[in-house]
Z-matrix of the N, CA and C atoms (Angstrom, degrees):
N
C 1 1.444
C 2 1.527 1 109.20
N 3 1.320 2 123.52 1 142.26
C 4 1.376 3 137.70 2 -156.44
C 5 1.457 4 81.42 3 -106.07
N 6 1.902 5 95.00 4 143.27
C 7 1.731 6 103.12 5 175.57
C 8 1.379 7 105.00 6 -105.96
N 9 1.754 8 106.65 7 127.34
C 10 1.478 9 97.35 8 167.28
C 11 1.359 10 126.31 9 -76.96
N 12 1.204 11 120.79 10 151.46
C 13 1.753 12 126.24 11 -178.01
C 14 1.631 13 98.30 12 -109.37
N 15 1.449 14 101.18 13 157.01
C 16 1.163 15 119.27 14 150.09
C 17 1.393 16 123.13 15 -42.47
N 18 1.423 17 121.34 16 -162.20
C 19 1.512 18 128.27 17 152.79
C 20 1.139 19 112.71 18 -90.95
N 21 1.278 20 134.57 19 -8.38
C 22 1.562 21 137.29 20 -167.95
C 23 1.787 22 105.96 21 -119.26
N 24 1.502 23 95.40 22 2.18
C 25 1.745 24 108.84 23 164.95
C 26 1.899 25 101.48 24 73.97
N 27 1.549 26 110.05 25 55.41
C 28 1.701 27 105.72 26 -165.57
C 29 1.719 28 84.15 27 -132.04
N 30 1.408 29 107.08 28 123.20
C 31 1.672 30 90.92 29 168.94
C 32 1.848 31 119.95 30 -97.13
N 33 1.417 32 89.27 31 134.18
C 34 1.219 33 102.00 32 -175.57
C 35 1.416 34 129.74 33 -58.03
N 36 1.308 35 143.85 34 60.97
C 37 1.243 36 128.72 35 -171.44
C 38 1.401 37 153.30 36 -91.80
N 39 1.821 38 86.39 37 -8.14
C 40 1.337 39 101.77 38 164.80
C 41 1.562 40 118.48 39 -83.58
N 42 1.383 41 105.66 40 155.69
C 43 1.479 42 121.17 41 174.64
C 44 1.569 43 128.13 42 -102.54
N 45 0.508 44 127.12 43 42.75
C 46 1.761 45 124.71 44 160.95
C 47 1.332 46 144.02 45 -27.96
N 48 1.341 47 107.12 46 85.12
C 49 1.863 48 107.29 47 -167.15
C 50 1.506 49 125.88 48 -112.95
N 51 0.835 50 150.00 49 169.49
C 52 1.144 51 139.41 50 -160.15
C 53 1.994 52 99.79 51 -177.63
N 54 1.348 53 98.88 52 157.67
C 55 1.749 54 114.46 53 170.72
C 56 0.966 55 131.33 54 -83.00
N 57 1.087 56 135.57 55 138.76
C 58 1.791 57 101.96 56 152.45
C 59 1.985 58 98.73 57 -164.99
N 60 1.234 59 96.49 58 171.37
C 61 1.792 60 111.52 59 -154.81
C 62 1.677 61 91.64 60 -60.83
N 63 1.339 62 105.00 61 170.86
C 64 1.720 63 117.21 62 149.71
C 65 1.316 64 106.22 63 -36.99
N 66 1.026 65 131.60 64 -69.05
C 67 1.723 66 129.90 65 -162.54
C 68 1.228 67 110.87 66 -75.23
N 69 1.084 68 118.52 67 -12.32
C 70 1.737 69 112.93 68 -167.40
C 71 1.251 70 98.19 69 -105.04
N 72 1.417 71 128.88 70 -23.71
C 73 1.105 72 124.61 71 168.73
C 74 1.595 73 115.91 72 -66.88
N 75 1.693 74 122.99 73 -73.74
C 76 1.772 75 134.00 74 129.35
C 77 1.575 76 87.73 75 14.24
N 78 1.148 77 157.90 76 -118.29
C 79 1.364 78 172.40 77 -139.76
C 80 1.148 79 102.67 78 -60.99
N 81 1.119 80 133.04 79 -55.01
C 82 1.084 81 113.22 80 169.77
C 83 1.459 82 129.93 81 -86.22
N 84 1.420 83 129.20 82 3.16
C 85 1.303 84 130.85 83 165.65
C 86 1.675 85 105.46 84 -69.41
N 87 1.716 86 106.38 85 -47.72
C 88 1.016 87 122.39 86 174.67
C 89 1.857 88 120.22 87 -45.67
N 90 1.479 89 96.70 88 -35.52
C 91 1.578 90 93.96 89 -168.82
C 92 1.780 91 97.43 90 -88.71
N 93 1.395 92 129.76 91 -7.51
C 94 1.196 93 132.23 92 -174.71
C 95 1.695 94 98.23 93 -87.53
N 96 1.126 95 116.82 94 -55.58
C 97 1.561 96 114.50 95 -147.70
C 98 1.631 97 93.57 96 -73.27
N 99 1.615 98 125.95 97 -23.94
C 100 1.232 99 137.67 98 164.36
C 101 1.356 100 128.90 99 -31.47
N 102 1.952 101 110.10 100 -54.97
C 103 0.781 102 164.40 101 171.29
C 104 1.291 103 119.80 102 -41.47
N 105 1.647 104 109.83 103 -54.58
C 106 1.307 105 134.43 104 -168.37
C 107 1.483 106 107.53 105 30.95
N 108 1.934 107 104.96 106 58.74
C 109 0.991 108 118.06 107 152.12
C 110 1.286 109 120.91 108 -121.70
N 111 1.456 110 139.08 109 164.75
C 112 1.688 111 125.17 110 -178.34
C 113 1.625 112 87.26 111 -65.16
N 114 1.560 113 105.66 112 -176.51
C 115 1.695 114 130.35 113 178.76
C 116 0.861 115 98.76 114 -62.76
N 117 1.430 116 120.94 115 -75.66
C 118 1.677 117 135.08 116 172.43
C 119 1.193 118 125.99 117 -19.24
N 120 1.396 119 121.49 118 -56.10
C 121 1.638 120 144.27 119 -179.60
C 122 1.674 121 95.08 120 -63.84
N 123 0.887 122 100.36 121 -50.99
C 124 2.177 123 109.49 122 -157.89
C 125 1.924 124 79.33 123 -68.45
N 126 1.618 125 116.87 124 -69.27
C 127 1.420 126 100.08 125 -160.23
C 128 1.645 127 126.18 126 -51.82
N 129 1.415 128 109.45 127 -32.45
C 130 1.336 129 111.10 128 -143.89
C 131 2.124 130 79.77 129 -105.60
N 132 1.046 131 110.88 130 2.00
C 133 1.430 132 100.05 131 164.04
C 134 1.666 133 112.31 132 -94.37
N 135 1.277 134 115.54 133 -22.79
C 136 1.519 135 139.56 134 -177.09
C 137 1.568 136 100.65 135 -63.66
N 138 1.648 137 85.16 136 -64.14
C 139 1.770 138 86.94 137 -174.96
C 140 1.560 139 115.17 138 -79.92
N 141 0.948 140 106.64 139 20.02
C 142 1.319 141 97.77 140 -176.40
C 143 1.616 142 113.82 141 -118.47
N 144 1.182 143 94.59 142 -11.28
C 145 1.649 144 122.94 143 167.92
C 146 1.597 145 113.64 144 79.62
N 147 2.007 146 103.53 145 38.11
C 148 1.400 147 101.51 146 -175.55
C 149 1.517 148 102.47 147 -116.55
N 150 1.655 149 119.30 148 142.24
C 151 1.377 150 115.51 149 -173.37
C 152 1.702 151 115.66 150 -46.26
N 153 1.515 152 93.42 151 156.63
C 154 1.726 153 95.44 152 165.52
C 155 1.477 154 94.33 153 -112.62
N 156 1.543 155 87.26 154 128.35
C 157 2.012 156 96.99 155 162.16
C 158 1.340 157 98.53 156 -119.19
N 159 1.375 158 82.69 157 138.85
C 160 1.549 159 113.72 158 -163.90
C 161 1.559 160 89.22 159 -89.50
N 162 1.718 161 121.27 160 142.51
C 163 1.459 162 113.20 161 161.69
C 164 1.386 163 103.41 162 -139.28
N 165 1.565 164 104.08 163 121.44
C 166 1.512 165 109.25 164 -174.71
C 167 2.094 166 120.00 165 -55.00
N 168 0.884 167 60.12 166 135.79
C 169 1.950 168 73.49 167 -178.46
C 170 1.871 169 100.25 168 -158.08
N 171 1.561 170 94.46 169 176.00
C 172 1.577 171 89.23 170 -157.52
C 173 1.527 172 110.28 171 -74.98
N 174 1.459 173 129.03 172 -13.16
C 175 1.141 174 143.11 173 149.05
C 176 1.755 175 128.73 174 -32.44
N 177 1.344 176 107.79 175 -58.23
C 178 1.177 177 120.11 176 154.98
C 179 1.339 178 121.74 177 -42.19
N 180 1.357 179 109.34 178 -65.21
C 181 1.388 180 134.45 179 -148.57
C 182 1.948 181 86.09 180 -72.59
N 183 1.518 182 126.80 181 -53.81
C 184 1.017 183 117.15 182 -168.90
C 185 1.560 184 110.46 183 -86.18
N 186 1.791 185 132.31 184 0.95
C 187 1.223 186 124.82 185 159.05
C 188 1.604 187 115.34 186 -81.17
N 189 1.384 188 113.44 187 -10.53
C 190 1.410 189 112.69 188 164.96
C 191 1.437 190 120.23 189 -73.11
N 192 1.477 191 100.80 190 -46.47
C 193 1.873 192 96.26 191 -175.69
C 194 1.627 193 95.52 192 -75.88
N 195 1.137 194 137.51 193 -19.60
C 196 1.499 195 134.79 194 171.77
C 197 1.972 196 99.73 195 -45.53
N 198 1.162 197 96.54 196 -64.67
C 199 1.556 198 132.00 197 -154.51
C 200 1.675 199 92.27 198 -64.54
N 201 1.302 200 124.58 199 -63.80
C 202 1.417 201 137.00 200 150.27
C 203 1.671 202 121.73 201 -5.18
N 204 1.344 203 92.57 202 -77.30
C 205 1.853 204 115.60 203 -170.90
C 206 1.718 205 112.52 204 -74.82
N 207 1.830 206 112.27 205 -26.83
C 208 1.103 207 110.03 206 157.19
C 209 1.871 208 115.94 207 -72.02
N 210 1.063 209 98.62 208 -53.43
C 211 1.991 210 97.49 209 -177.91
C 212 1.619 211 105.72 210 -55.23
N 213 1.442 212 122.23 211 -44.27
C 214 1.622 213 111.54 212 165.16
C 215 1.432 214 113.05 213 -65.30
N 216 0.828 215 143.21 214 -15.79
C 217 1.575 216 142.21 215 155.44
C 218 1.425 217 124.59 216 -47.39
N 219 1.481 218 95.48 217 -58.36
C 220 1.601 219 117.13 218 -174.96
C 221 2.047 220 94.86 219 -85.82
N 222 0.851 221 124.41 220 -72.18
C 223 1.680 222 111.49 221 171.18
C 224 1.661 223 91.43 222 -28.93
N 225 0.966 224 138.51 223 -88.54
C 226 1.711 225 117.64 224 -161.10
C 227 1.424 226 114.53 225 -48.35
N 228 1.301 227 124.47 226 -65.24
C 229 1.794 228 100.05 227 167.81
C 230 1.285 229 117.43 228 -12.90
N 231 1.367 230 108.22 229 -78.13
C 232 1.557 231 124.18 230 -162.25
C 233 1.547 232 119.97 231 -55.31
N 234 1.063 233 128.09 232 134.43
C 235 1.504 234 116.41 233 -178.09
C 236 1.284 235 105.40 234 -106.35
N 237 1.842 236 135.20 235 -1.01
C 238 1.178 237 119.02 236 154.62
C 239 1.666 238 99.87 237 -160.98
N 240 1.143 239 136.30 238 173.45
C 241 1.456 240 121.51 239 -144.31
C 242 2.041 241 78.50 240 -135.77
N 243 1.480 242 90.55 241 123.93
C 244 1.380 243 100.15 242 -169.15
C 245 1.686 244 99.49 243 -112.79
N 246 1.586 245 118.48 244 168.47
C 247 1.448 246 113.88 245 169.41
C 248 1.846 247 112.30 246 -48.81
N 249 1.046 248 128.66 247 -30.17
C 250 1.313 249 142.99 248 178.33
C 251 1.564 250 95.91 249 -58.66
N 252 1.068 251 116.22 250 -8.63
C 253 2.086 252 90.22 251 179.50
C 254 2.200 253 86.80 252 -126.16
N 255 1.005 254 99.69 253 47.81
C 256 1.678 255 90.16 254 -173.24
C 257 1.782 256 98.38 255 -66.70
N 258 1.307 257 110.20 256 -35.13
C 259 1.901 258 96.44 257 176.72
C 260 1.521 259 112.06 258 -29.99
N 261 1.426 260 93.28 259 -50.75
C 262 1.606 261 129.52 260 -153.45
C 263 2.123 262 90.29 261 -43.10
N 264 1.484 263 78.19 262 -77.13
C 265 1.222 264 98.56 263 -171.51
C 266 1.777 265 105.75 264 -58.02
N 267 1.380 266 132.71 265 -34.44
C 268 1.210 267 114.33 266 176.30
C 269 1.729 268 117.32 267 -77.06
N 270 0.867 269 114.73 268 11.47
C 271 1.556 270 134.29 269 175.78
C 272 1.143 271 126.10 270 -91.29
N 273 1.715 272 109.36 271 -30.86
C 274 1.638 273 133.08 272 172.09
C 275 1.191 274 94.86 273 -101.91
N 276 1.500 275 132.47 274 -12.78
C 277 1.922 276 115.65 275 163.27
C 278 1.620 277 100.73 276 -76.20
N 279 1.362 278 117.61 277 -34.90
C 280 1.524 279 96.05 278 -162.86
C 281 1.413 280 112.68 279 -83.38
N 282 1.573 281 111.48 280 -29.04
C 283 1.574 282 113.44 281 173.25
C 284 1.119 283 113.25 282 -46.73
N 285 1.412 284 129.97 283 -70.68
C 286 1.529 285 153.10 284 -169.85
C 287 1.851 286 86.44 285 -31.66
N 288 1.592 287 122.13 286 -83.05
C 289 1.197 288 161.82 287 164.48
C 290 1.671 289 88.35 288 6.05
N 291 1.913 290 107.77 289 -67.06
C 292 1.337 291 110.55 290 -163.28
C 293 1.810 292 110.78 291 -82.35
N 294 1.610 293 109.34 292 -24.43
C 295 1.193 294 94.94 293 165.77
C 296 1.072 295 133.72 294 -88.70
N 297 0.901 296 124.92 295 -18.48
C 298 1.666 297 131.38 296 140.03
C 299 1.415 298 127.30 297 -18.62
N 300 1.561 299 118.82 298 -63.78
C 301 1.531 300 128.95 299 142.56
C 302 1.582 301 116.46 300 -43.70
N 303 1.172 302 110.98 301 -77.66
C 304 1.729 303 88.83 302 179.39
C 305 1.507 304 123.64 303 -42.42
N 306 1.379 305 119.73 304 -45.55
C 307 1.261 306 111.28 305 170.11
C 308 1.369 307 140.76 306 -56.48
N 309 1.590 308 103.96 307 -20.52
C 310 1.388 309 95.97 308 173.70
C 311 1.862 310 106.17 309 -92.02
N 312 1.948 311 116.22 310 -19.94
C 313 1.154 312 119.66 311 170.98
C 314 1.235 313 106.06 312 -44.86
N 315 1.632 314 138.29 313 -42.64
C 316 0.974 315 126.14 314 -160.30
C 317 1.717 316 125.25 315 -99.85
N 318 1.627 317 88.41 316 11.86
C 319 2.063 318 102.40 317 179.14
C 320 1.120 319 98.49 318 -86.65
């Protein structure tokens, strides 16, 4: 059996797993596909306490309008956005956050 490497040629062999609720998972798929980094890449840069730079590609670009058309969805349900939807709202901090970066990537 052939060992896969990283990109930096390191083989990965430990396993690291962990739980987490419906939503915490939701949030974090959300903060990956954002990202347009793999799971792997997004966590172990997270936990490791090194920035994620986001680099627009069409991936990005289409987990935002994903990310977008669901939060205008859910803003119409809602008739006023209470501490009870804080995902909500930390989801519209990170979007804002990443288009912000692309936009100035692209001046």
């Amino acid at each position: 059996m052939e060992r896969s490497l990283d990109y930096k040629g390191r083989w990965r062999n430990h396993t690291v797993a962990f739980r987490v609720s419906d939503e915490e998972a939701k949030l974090l798929n959300d903060l990956v596909a954002l990202s347009g980094l793999t799971k792997q890449e997004y966590i172990i840069r997270r936990l490791t306490c090194r920035d994620v730079v986001v680099q627009g590609n069409p991936r990005v670009y289409k987990a935002l309008k994903n990310q977008m058309a669901a939060i205008h969805e859910e803003l119409k349900r809602l008739e006023t956005v209470s501490p009870d939807n804080d995902e909500l709202l930390y989801t519209l901090q990170v979007i804002a956050i990443t288009l912000e970066g692309l936009k100035g990537e692209n001046e």
